[in-house]
Backbone as a printed PyTorch tensor [residue, N CA C, xyz], in Angstrom:
tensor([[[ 85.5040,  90.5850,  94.9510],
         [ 85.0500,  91.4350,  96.0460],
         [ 84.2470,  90.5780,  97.0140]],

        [[ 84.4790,  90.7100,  98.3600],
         [ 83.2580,  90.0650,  99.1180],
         [ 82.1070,  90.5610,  99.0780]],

        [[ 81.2910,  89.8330,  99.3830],
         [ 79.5720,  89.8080,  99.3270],
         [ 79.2940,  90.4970, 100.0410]],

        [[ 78.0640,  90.7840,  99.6610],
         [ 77.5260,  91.9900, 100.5830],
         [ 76.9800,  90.9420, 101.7540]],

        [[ 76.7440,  89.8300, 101.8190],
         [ 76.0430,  89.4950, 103.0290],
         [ 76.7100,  88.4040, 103.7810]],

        [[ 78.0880,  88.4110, 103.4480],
         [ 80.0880,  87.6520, 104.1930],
         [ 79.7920,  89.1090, 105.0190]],

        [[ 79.9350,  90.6390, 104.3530],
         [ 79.9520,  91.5800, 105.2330],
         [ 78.7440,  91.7970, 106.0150]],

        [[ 77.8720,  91.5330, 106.0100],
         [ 76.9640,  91.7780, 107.0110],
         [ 77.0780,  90.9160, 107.8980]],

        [[ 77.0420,  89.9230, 107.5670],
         [ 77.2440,  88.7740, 108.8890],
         [ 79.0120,  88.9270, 109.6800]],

        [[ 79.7320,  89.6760, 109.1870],
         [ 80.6410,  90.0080, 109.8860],
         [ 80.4770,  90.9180, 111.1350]],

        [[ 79.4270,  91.8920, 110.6450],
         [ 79.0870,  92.5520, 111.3560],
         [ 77.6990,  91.9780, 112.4270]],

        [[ 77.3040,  91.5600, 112.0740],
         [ 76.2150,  90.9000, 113.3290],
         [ 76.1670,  89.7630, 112.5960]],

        [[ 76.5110,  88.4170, 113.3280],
         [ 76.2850,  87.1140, 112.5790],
         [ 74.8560,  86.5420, 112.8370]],

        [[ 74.1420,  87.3900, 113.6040],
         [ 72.7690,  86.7900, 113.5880],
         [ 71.9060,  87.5060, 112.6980]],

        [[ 72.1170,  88.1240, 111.8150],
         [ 71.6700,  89.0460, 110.8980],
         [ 70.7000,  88.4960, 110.1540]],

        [[ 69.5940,  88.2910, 109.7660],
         [ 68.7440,  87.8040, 108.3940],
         [ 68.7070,  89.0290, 107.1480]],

        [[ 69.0670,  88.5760, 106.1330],
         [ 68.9220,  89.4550, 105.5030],
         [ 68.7470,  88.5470, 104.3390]],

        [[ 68.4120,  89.5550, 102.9790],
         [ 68.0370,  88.8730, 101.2520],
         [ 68.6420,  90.3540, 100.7710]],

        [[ 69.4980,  90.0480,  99.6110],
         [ 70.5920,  90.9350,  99.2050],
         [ 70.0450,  90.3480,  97.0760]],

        [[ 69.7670,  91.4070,  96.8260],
         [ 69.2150,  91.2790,  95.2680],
         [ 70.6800,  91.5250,  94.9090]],

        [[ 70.5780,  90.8310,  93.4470],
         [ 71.6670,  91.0130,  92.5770],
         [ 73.3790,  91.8120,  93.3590]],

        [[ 73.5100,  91.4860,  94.2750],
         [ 74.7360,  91.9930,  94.9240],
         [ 75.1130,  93.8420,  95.1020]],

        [[ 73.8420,  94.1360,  95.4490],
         [ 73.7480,  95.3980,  95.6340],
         [ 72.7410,  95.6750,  96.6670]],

        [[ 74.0380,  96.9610,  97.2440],
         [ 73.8580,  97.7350,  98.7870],
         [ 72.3790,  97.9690,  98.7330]],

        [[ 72.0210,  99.1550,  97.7680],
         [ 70.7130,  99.3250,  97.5330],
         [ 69.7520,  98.0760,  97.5670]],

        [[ 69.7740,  96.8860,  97.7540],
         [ 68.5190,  95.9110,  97.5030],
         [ 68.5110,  94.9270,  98.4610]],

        [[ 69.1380,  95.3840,  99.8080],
         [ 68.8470,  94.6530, 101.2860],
         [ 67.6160,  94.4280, 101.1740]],

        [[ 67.1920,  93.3800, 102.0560],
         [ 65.3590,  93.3350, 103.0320],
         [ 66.2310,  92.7060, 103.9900]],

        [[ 65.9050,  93.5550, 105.2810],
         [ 66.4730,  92.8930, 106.6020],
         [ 65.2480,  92.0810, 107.0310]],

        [[ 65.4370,  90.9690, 107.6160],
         [ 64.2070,  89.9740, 107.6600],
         [ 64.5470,  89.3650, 109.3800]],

        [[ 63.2980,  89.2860, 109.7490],
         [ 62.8350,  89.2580, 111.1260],
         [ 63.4160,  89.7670, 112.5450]],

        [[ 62.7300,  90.8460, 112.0600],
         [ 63.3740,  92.2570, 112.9010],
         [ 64.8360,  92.3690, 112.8610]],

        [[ 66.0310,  91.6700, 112.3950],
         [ 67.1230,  91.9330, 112.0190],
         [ 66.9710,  93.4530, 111.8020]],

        [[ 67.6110,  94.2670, 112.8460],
         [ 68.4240,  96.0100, 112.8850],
         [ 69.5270,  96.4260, 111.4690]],

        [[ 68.7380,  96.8220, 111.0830],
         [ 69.5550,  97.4680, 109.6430],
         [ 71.0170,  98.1240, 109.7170]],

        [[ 71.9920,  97.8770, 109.1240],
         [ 72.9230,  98.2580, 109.4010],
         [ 73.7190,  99.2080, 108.3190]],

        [[ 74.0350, 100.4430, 108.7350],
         [ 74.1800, 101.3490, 107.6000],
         [ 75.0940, 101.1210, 106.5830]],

        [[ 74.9930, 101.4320, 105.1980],
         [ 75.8170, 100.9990, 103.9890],
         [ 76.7270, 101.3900, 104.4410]],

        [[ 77.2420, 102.7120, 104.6930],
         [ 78.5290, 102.8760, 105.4330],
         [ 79.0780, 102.0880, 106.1960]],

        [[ 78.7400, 101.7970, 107.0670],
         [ 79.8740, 100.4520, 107.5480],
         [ 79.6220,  99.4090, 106.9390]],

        [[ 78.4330,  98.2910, 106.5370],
         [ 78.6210,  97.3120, 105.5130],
         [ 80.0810,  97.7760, 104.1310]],

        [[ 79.8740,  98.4430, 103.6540],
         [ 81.0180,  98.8980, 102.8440],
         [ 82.6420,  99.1950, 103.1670]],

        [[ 82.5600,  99.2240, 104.5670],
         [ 83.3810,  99.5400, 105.4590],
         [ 84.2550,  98.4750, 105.9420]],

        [[ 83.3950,  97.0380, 106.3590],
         [ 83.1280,  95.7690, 106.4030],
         [ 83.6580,  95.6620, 105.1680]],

        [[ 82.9690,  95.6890, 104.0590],
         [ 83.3040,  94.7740, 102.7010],
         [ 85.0420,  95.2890, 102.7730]],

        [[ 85.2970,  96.1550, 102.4780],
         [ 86.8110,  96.8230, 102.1190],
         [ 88.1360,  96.1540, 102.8910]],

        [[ 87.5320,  95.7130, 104.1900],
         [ 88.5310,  95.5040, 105.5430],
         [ 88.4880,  93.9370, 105.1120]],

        [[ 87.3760,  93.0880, 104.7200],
         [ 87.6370,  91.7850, 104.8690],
         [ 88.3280,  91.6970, 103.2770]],

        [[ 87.8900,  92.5650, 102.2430],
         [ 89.2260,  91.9850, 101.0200],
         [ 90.3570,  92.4340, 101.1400]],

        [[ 90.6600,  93.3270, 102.1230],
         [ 92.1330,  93.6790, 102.1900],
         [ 92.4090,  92.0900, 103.1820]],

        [[ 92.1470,  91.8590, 103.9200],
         [ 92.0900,  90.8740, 104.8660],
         [ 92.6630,  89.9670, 103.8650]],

        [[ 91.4430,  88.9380, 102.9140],
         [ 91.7240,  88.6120, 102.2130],
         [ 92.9480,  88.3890, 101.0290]],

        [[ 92.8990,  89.9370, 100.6130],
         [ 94.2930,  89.8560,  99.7570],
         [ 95.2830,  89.6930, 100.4470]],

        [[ 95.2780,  90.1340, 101.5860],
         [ 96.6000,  89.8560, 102.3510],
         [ 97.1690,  88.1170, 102.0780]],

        [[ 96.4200,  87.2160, 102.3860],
         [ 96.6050,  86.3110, 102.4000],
         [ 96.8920,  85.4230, 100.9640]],

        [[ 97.2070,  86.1380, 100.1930],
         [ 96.9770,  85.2680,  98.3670],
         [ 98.4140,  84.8530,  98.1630]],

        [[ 99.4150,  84.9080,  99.4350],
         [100.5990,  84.1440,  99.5840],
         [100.4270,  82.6030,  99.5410]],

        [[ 99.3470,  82.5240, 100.9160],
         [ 98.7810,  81.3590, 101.4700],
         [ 97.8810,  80.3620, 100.2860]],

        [[ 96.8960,  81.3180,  99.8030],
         [ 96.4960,  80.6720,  98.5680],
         [ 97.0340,  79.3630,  97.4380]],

        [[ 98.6870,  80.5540,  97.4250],
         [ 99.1700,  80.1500,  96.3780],
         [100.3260,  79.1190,  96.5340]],

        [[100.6210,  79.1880,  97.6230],
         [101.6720,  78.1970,  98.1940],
         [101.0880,  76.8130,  98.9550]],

        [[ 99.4930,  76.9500,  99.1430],
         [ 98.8780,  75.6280,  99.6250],
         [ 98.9500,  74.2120,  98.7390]],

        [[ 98.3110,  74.8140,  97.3180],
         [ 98.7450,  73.8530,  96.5120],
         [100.0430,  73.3080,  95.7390]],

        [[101.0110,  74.1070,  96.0980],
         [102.5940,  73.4200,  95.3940],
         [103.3040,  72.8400,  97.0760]],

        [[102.7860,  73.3260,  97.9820],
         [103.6730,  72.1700,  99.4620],
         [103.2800,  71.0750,  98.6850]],

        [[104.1500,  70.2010,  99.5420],
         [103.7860,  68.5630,  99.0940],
         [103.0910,  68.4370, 100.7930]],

        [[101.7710,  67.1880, 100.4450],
         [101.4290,  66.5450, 101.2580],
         [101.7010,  66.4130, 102.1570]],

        [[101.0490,  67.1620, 104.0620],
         [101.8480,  66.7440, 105.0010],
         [101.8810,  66.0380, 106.0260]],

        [[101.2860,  64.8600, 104.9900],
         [101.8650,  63.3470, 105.2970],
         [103.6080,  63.0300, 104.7540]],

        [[103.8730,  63.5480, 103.3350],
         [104.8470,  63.5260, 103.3140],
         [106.1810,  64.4760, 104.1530]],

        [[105.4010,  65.8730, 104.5080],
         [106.1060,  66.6160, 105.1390],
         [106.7090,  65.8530, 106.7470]],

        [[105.7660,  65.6650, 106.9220],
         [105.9250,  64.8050, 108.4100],
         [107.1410,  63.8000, 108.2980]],

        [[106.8860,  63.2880, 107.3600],
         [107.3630,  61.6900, 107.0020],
         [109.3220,  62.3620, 106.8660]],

        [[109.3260,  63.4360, 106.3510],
         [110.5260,  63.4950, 105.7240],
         [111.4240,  64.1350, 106.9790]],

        [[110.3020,  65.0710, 107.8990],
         [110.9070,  65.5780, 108.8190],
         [111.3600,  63.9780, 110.1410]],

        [[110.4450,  62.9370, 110.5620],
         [111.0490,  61.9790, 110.7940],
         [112.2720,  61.6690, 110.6120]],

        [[112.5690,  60.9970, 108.8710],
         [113.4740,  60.7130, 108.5370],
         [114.5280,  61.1080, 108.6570]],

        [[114.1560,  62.4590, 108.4440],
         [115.9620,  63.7290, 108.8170],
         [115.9520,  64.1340, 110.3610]],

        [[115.5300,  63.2020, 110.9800],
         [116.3470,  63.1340, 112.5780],
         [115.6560,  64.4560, 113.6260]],

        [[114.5730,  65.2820, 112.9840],
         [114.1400,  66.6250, 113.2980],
         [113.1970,  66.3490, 114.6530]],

        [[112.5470,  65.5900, 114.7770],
         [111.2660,  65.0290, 115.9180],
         [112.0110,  65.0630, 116.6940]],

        [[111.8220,  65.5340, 118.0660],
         [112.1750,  65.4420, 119.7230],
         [111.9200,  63.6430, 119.5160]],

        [[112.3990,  63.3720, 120.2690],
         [112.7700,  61.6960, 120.4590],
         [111.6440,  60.8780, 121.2000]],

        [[110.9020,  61.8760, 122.3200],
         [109.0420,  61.2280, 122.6950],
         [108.1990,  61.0130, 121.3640]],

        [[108.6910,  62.0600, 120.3130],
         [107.6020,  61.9570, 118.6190],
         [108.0240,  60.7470, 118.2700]],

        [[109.6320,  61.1170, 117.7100],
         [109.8680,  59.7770, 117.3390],
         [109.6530,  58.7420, 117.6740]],

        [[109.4960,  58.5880, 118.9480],
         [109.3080,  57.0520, 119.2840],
         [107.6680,  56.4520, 119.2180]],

        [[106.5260,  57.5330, 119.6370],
         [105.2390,  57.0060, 118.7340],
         [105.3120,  57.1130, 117.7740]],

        [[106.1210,  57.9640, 116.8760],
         [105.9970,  57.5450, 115.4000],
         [106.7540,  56.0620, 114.9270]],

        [[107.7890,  55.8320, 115.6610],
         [108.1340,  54.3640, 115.4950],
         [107.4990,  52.9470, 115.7720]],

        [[106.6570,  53.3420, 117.0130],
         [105.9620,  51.8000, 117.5600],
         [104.2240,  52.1360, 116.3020]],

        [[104.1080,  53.0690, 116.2620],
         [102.8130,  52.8560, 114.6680],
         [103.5690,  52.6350, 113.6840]],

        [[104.8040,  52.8480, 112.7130],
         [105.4330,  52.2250, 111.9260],
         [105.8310,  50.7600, 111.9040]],

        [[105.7580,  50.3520, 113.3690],
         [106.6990,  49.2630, 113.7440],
         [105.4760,  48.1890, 113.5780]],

        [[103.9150,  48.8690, 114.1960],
         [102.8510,  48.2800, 114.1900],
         [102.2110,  47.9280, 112.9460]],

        [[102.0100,  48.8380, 112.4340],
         [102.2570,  48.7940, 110.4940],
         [103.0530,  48.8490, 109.4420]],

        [[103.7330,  47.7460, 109.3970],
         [105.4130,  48.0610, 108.6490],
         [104.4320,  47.9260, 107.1720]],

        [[105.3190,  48.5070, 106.4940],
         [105.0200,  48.3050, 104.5030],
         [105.3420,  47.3470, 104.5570]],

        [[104.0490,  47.1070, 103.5200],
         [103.6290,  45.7640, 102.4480],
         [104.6880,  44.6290, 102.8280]]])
């Protein structure tokens, strides 16, 4: 679940606040920071984990891509780059050839 105070600062990012044990009930809004009703903090919390879950595609597919240094590299190779890419990608290859 997001935090109670990811959702508050969603809602006013200049917010000061101290949030006890992760409960609505145990705000202190701190230096004159305007209190903002549990109802929408909760409102806030709900919208940014749907937000969130939305995205657990992205999560999960970040770490099995391969490297995209290699992505780059392969799209080069298979002829895909407009031919202005290719060709700075050739004079830095050309400038740094392997070992």
């Amino acid at each position: 679940m997001t935090d109670i105070i990811k959702s508050i600062l969603a809602i006013n990012p200049n917010a000061i606040v101290r949030v006890t044990d992760e409960d609505i009930k145990n705000i202190v809004w701190l230096n004159n920071t305007t209190p903002i009703a549990e109802k929408d903090i909760l409102a806030k919390q709900k919208e940014l984990k749907t937000a969130f879950d939305a995205k657990e595609y992205q999560r999960k597919r970040v770490n099995e891509y391969p490297p995209i240094g290699d992505q780059l590299d392969a799209l080069y190779h298979g002829g895909v780059f407009p031919k202005e890419m290719t060709d700075i990608l050739k004079a830095i290859k050309d400038k740094y050839p392997k070992g």
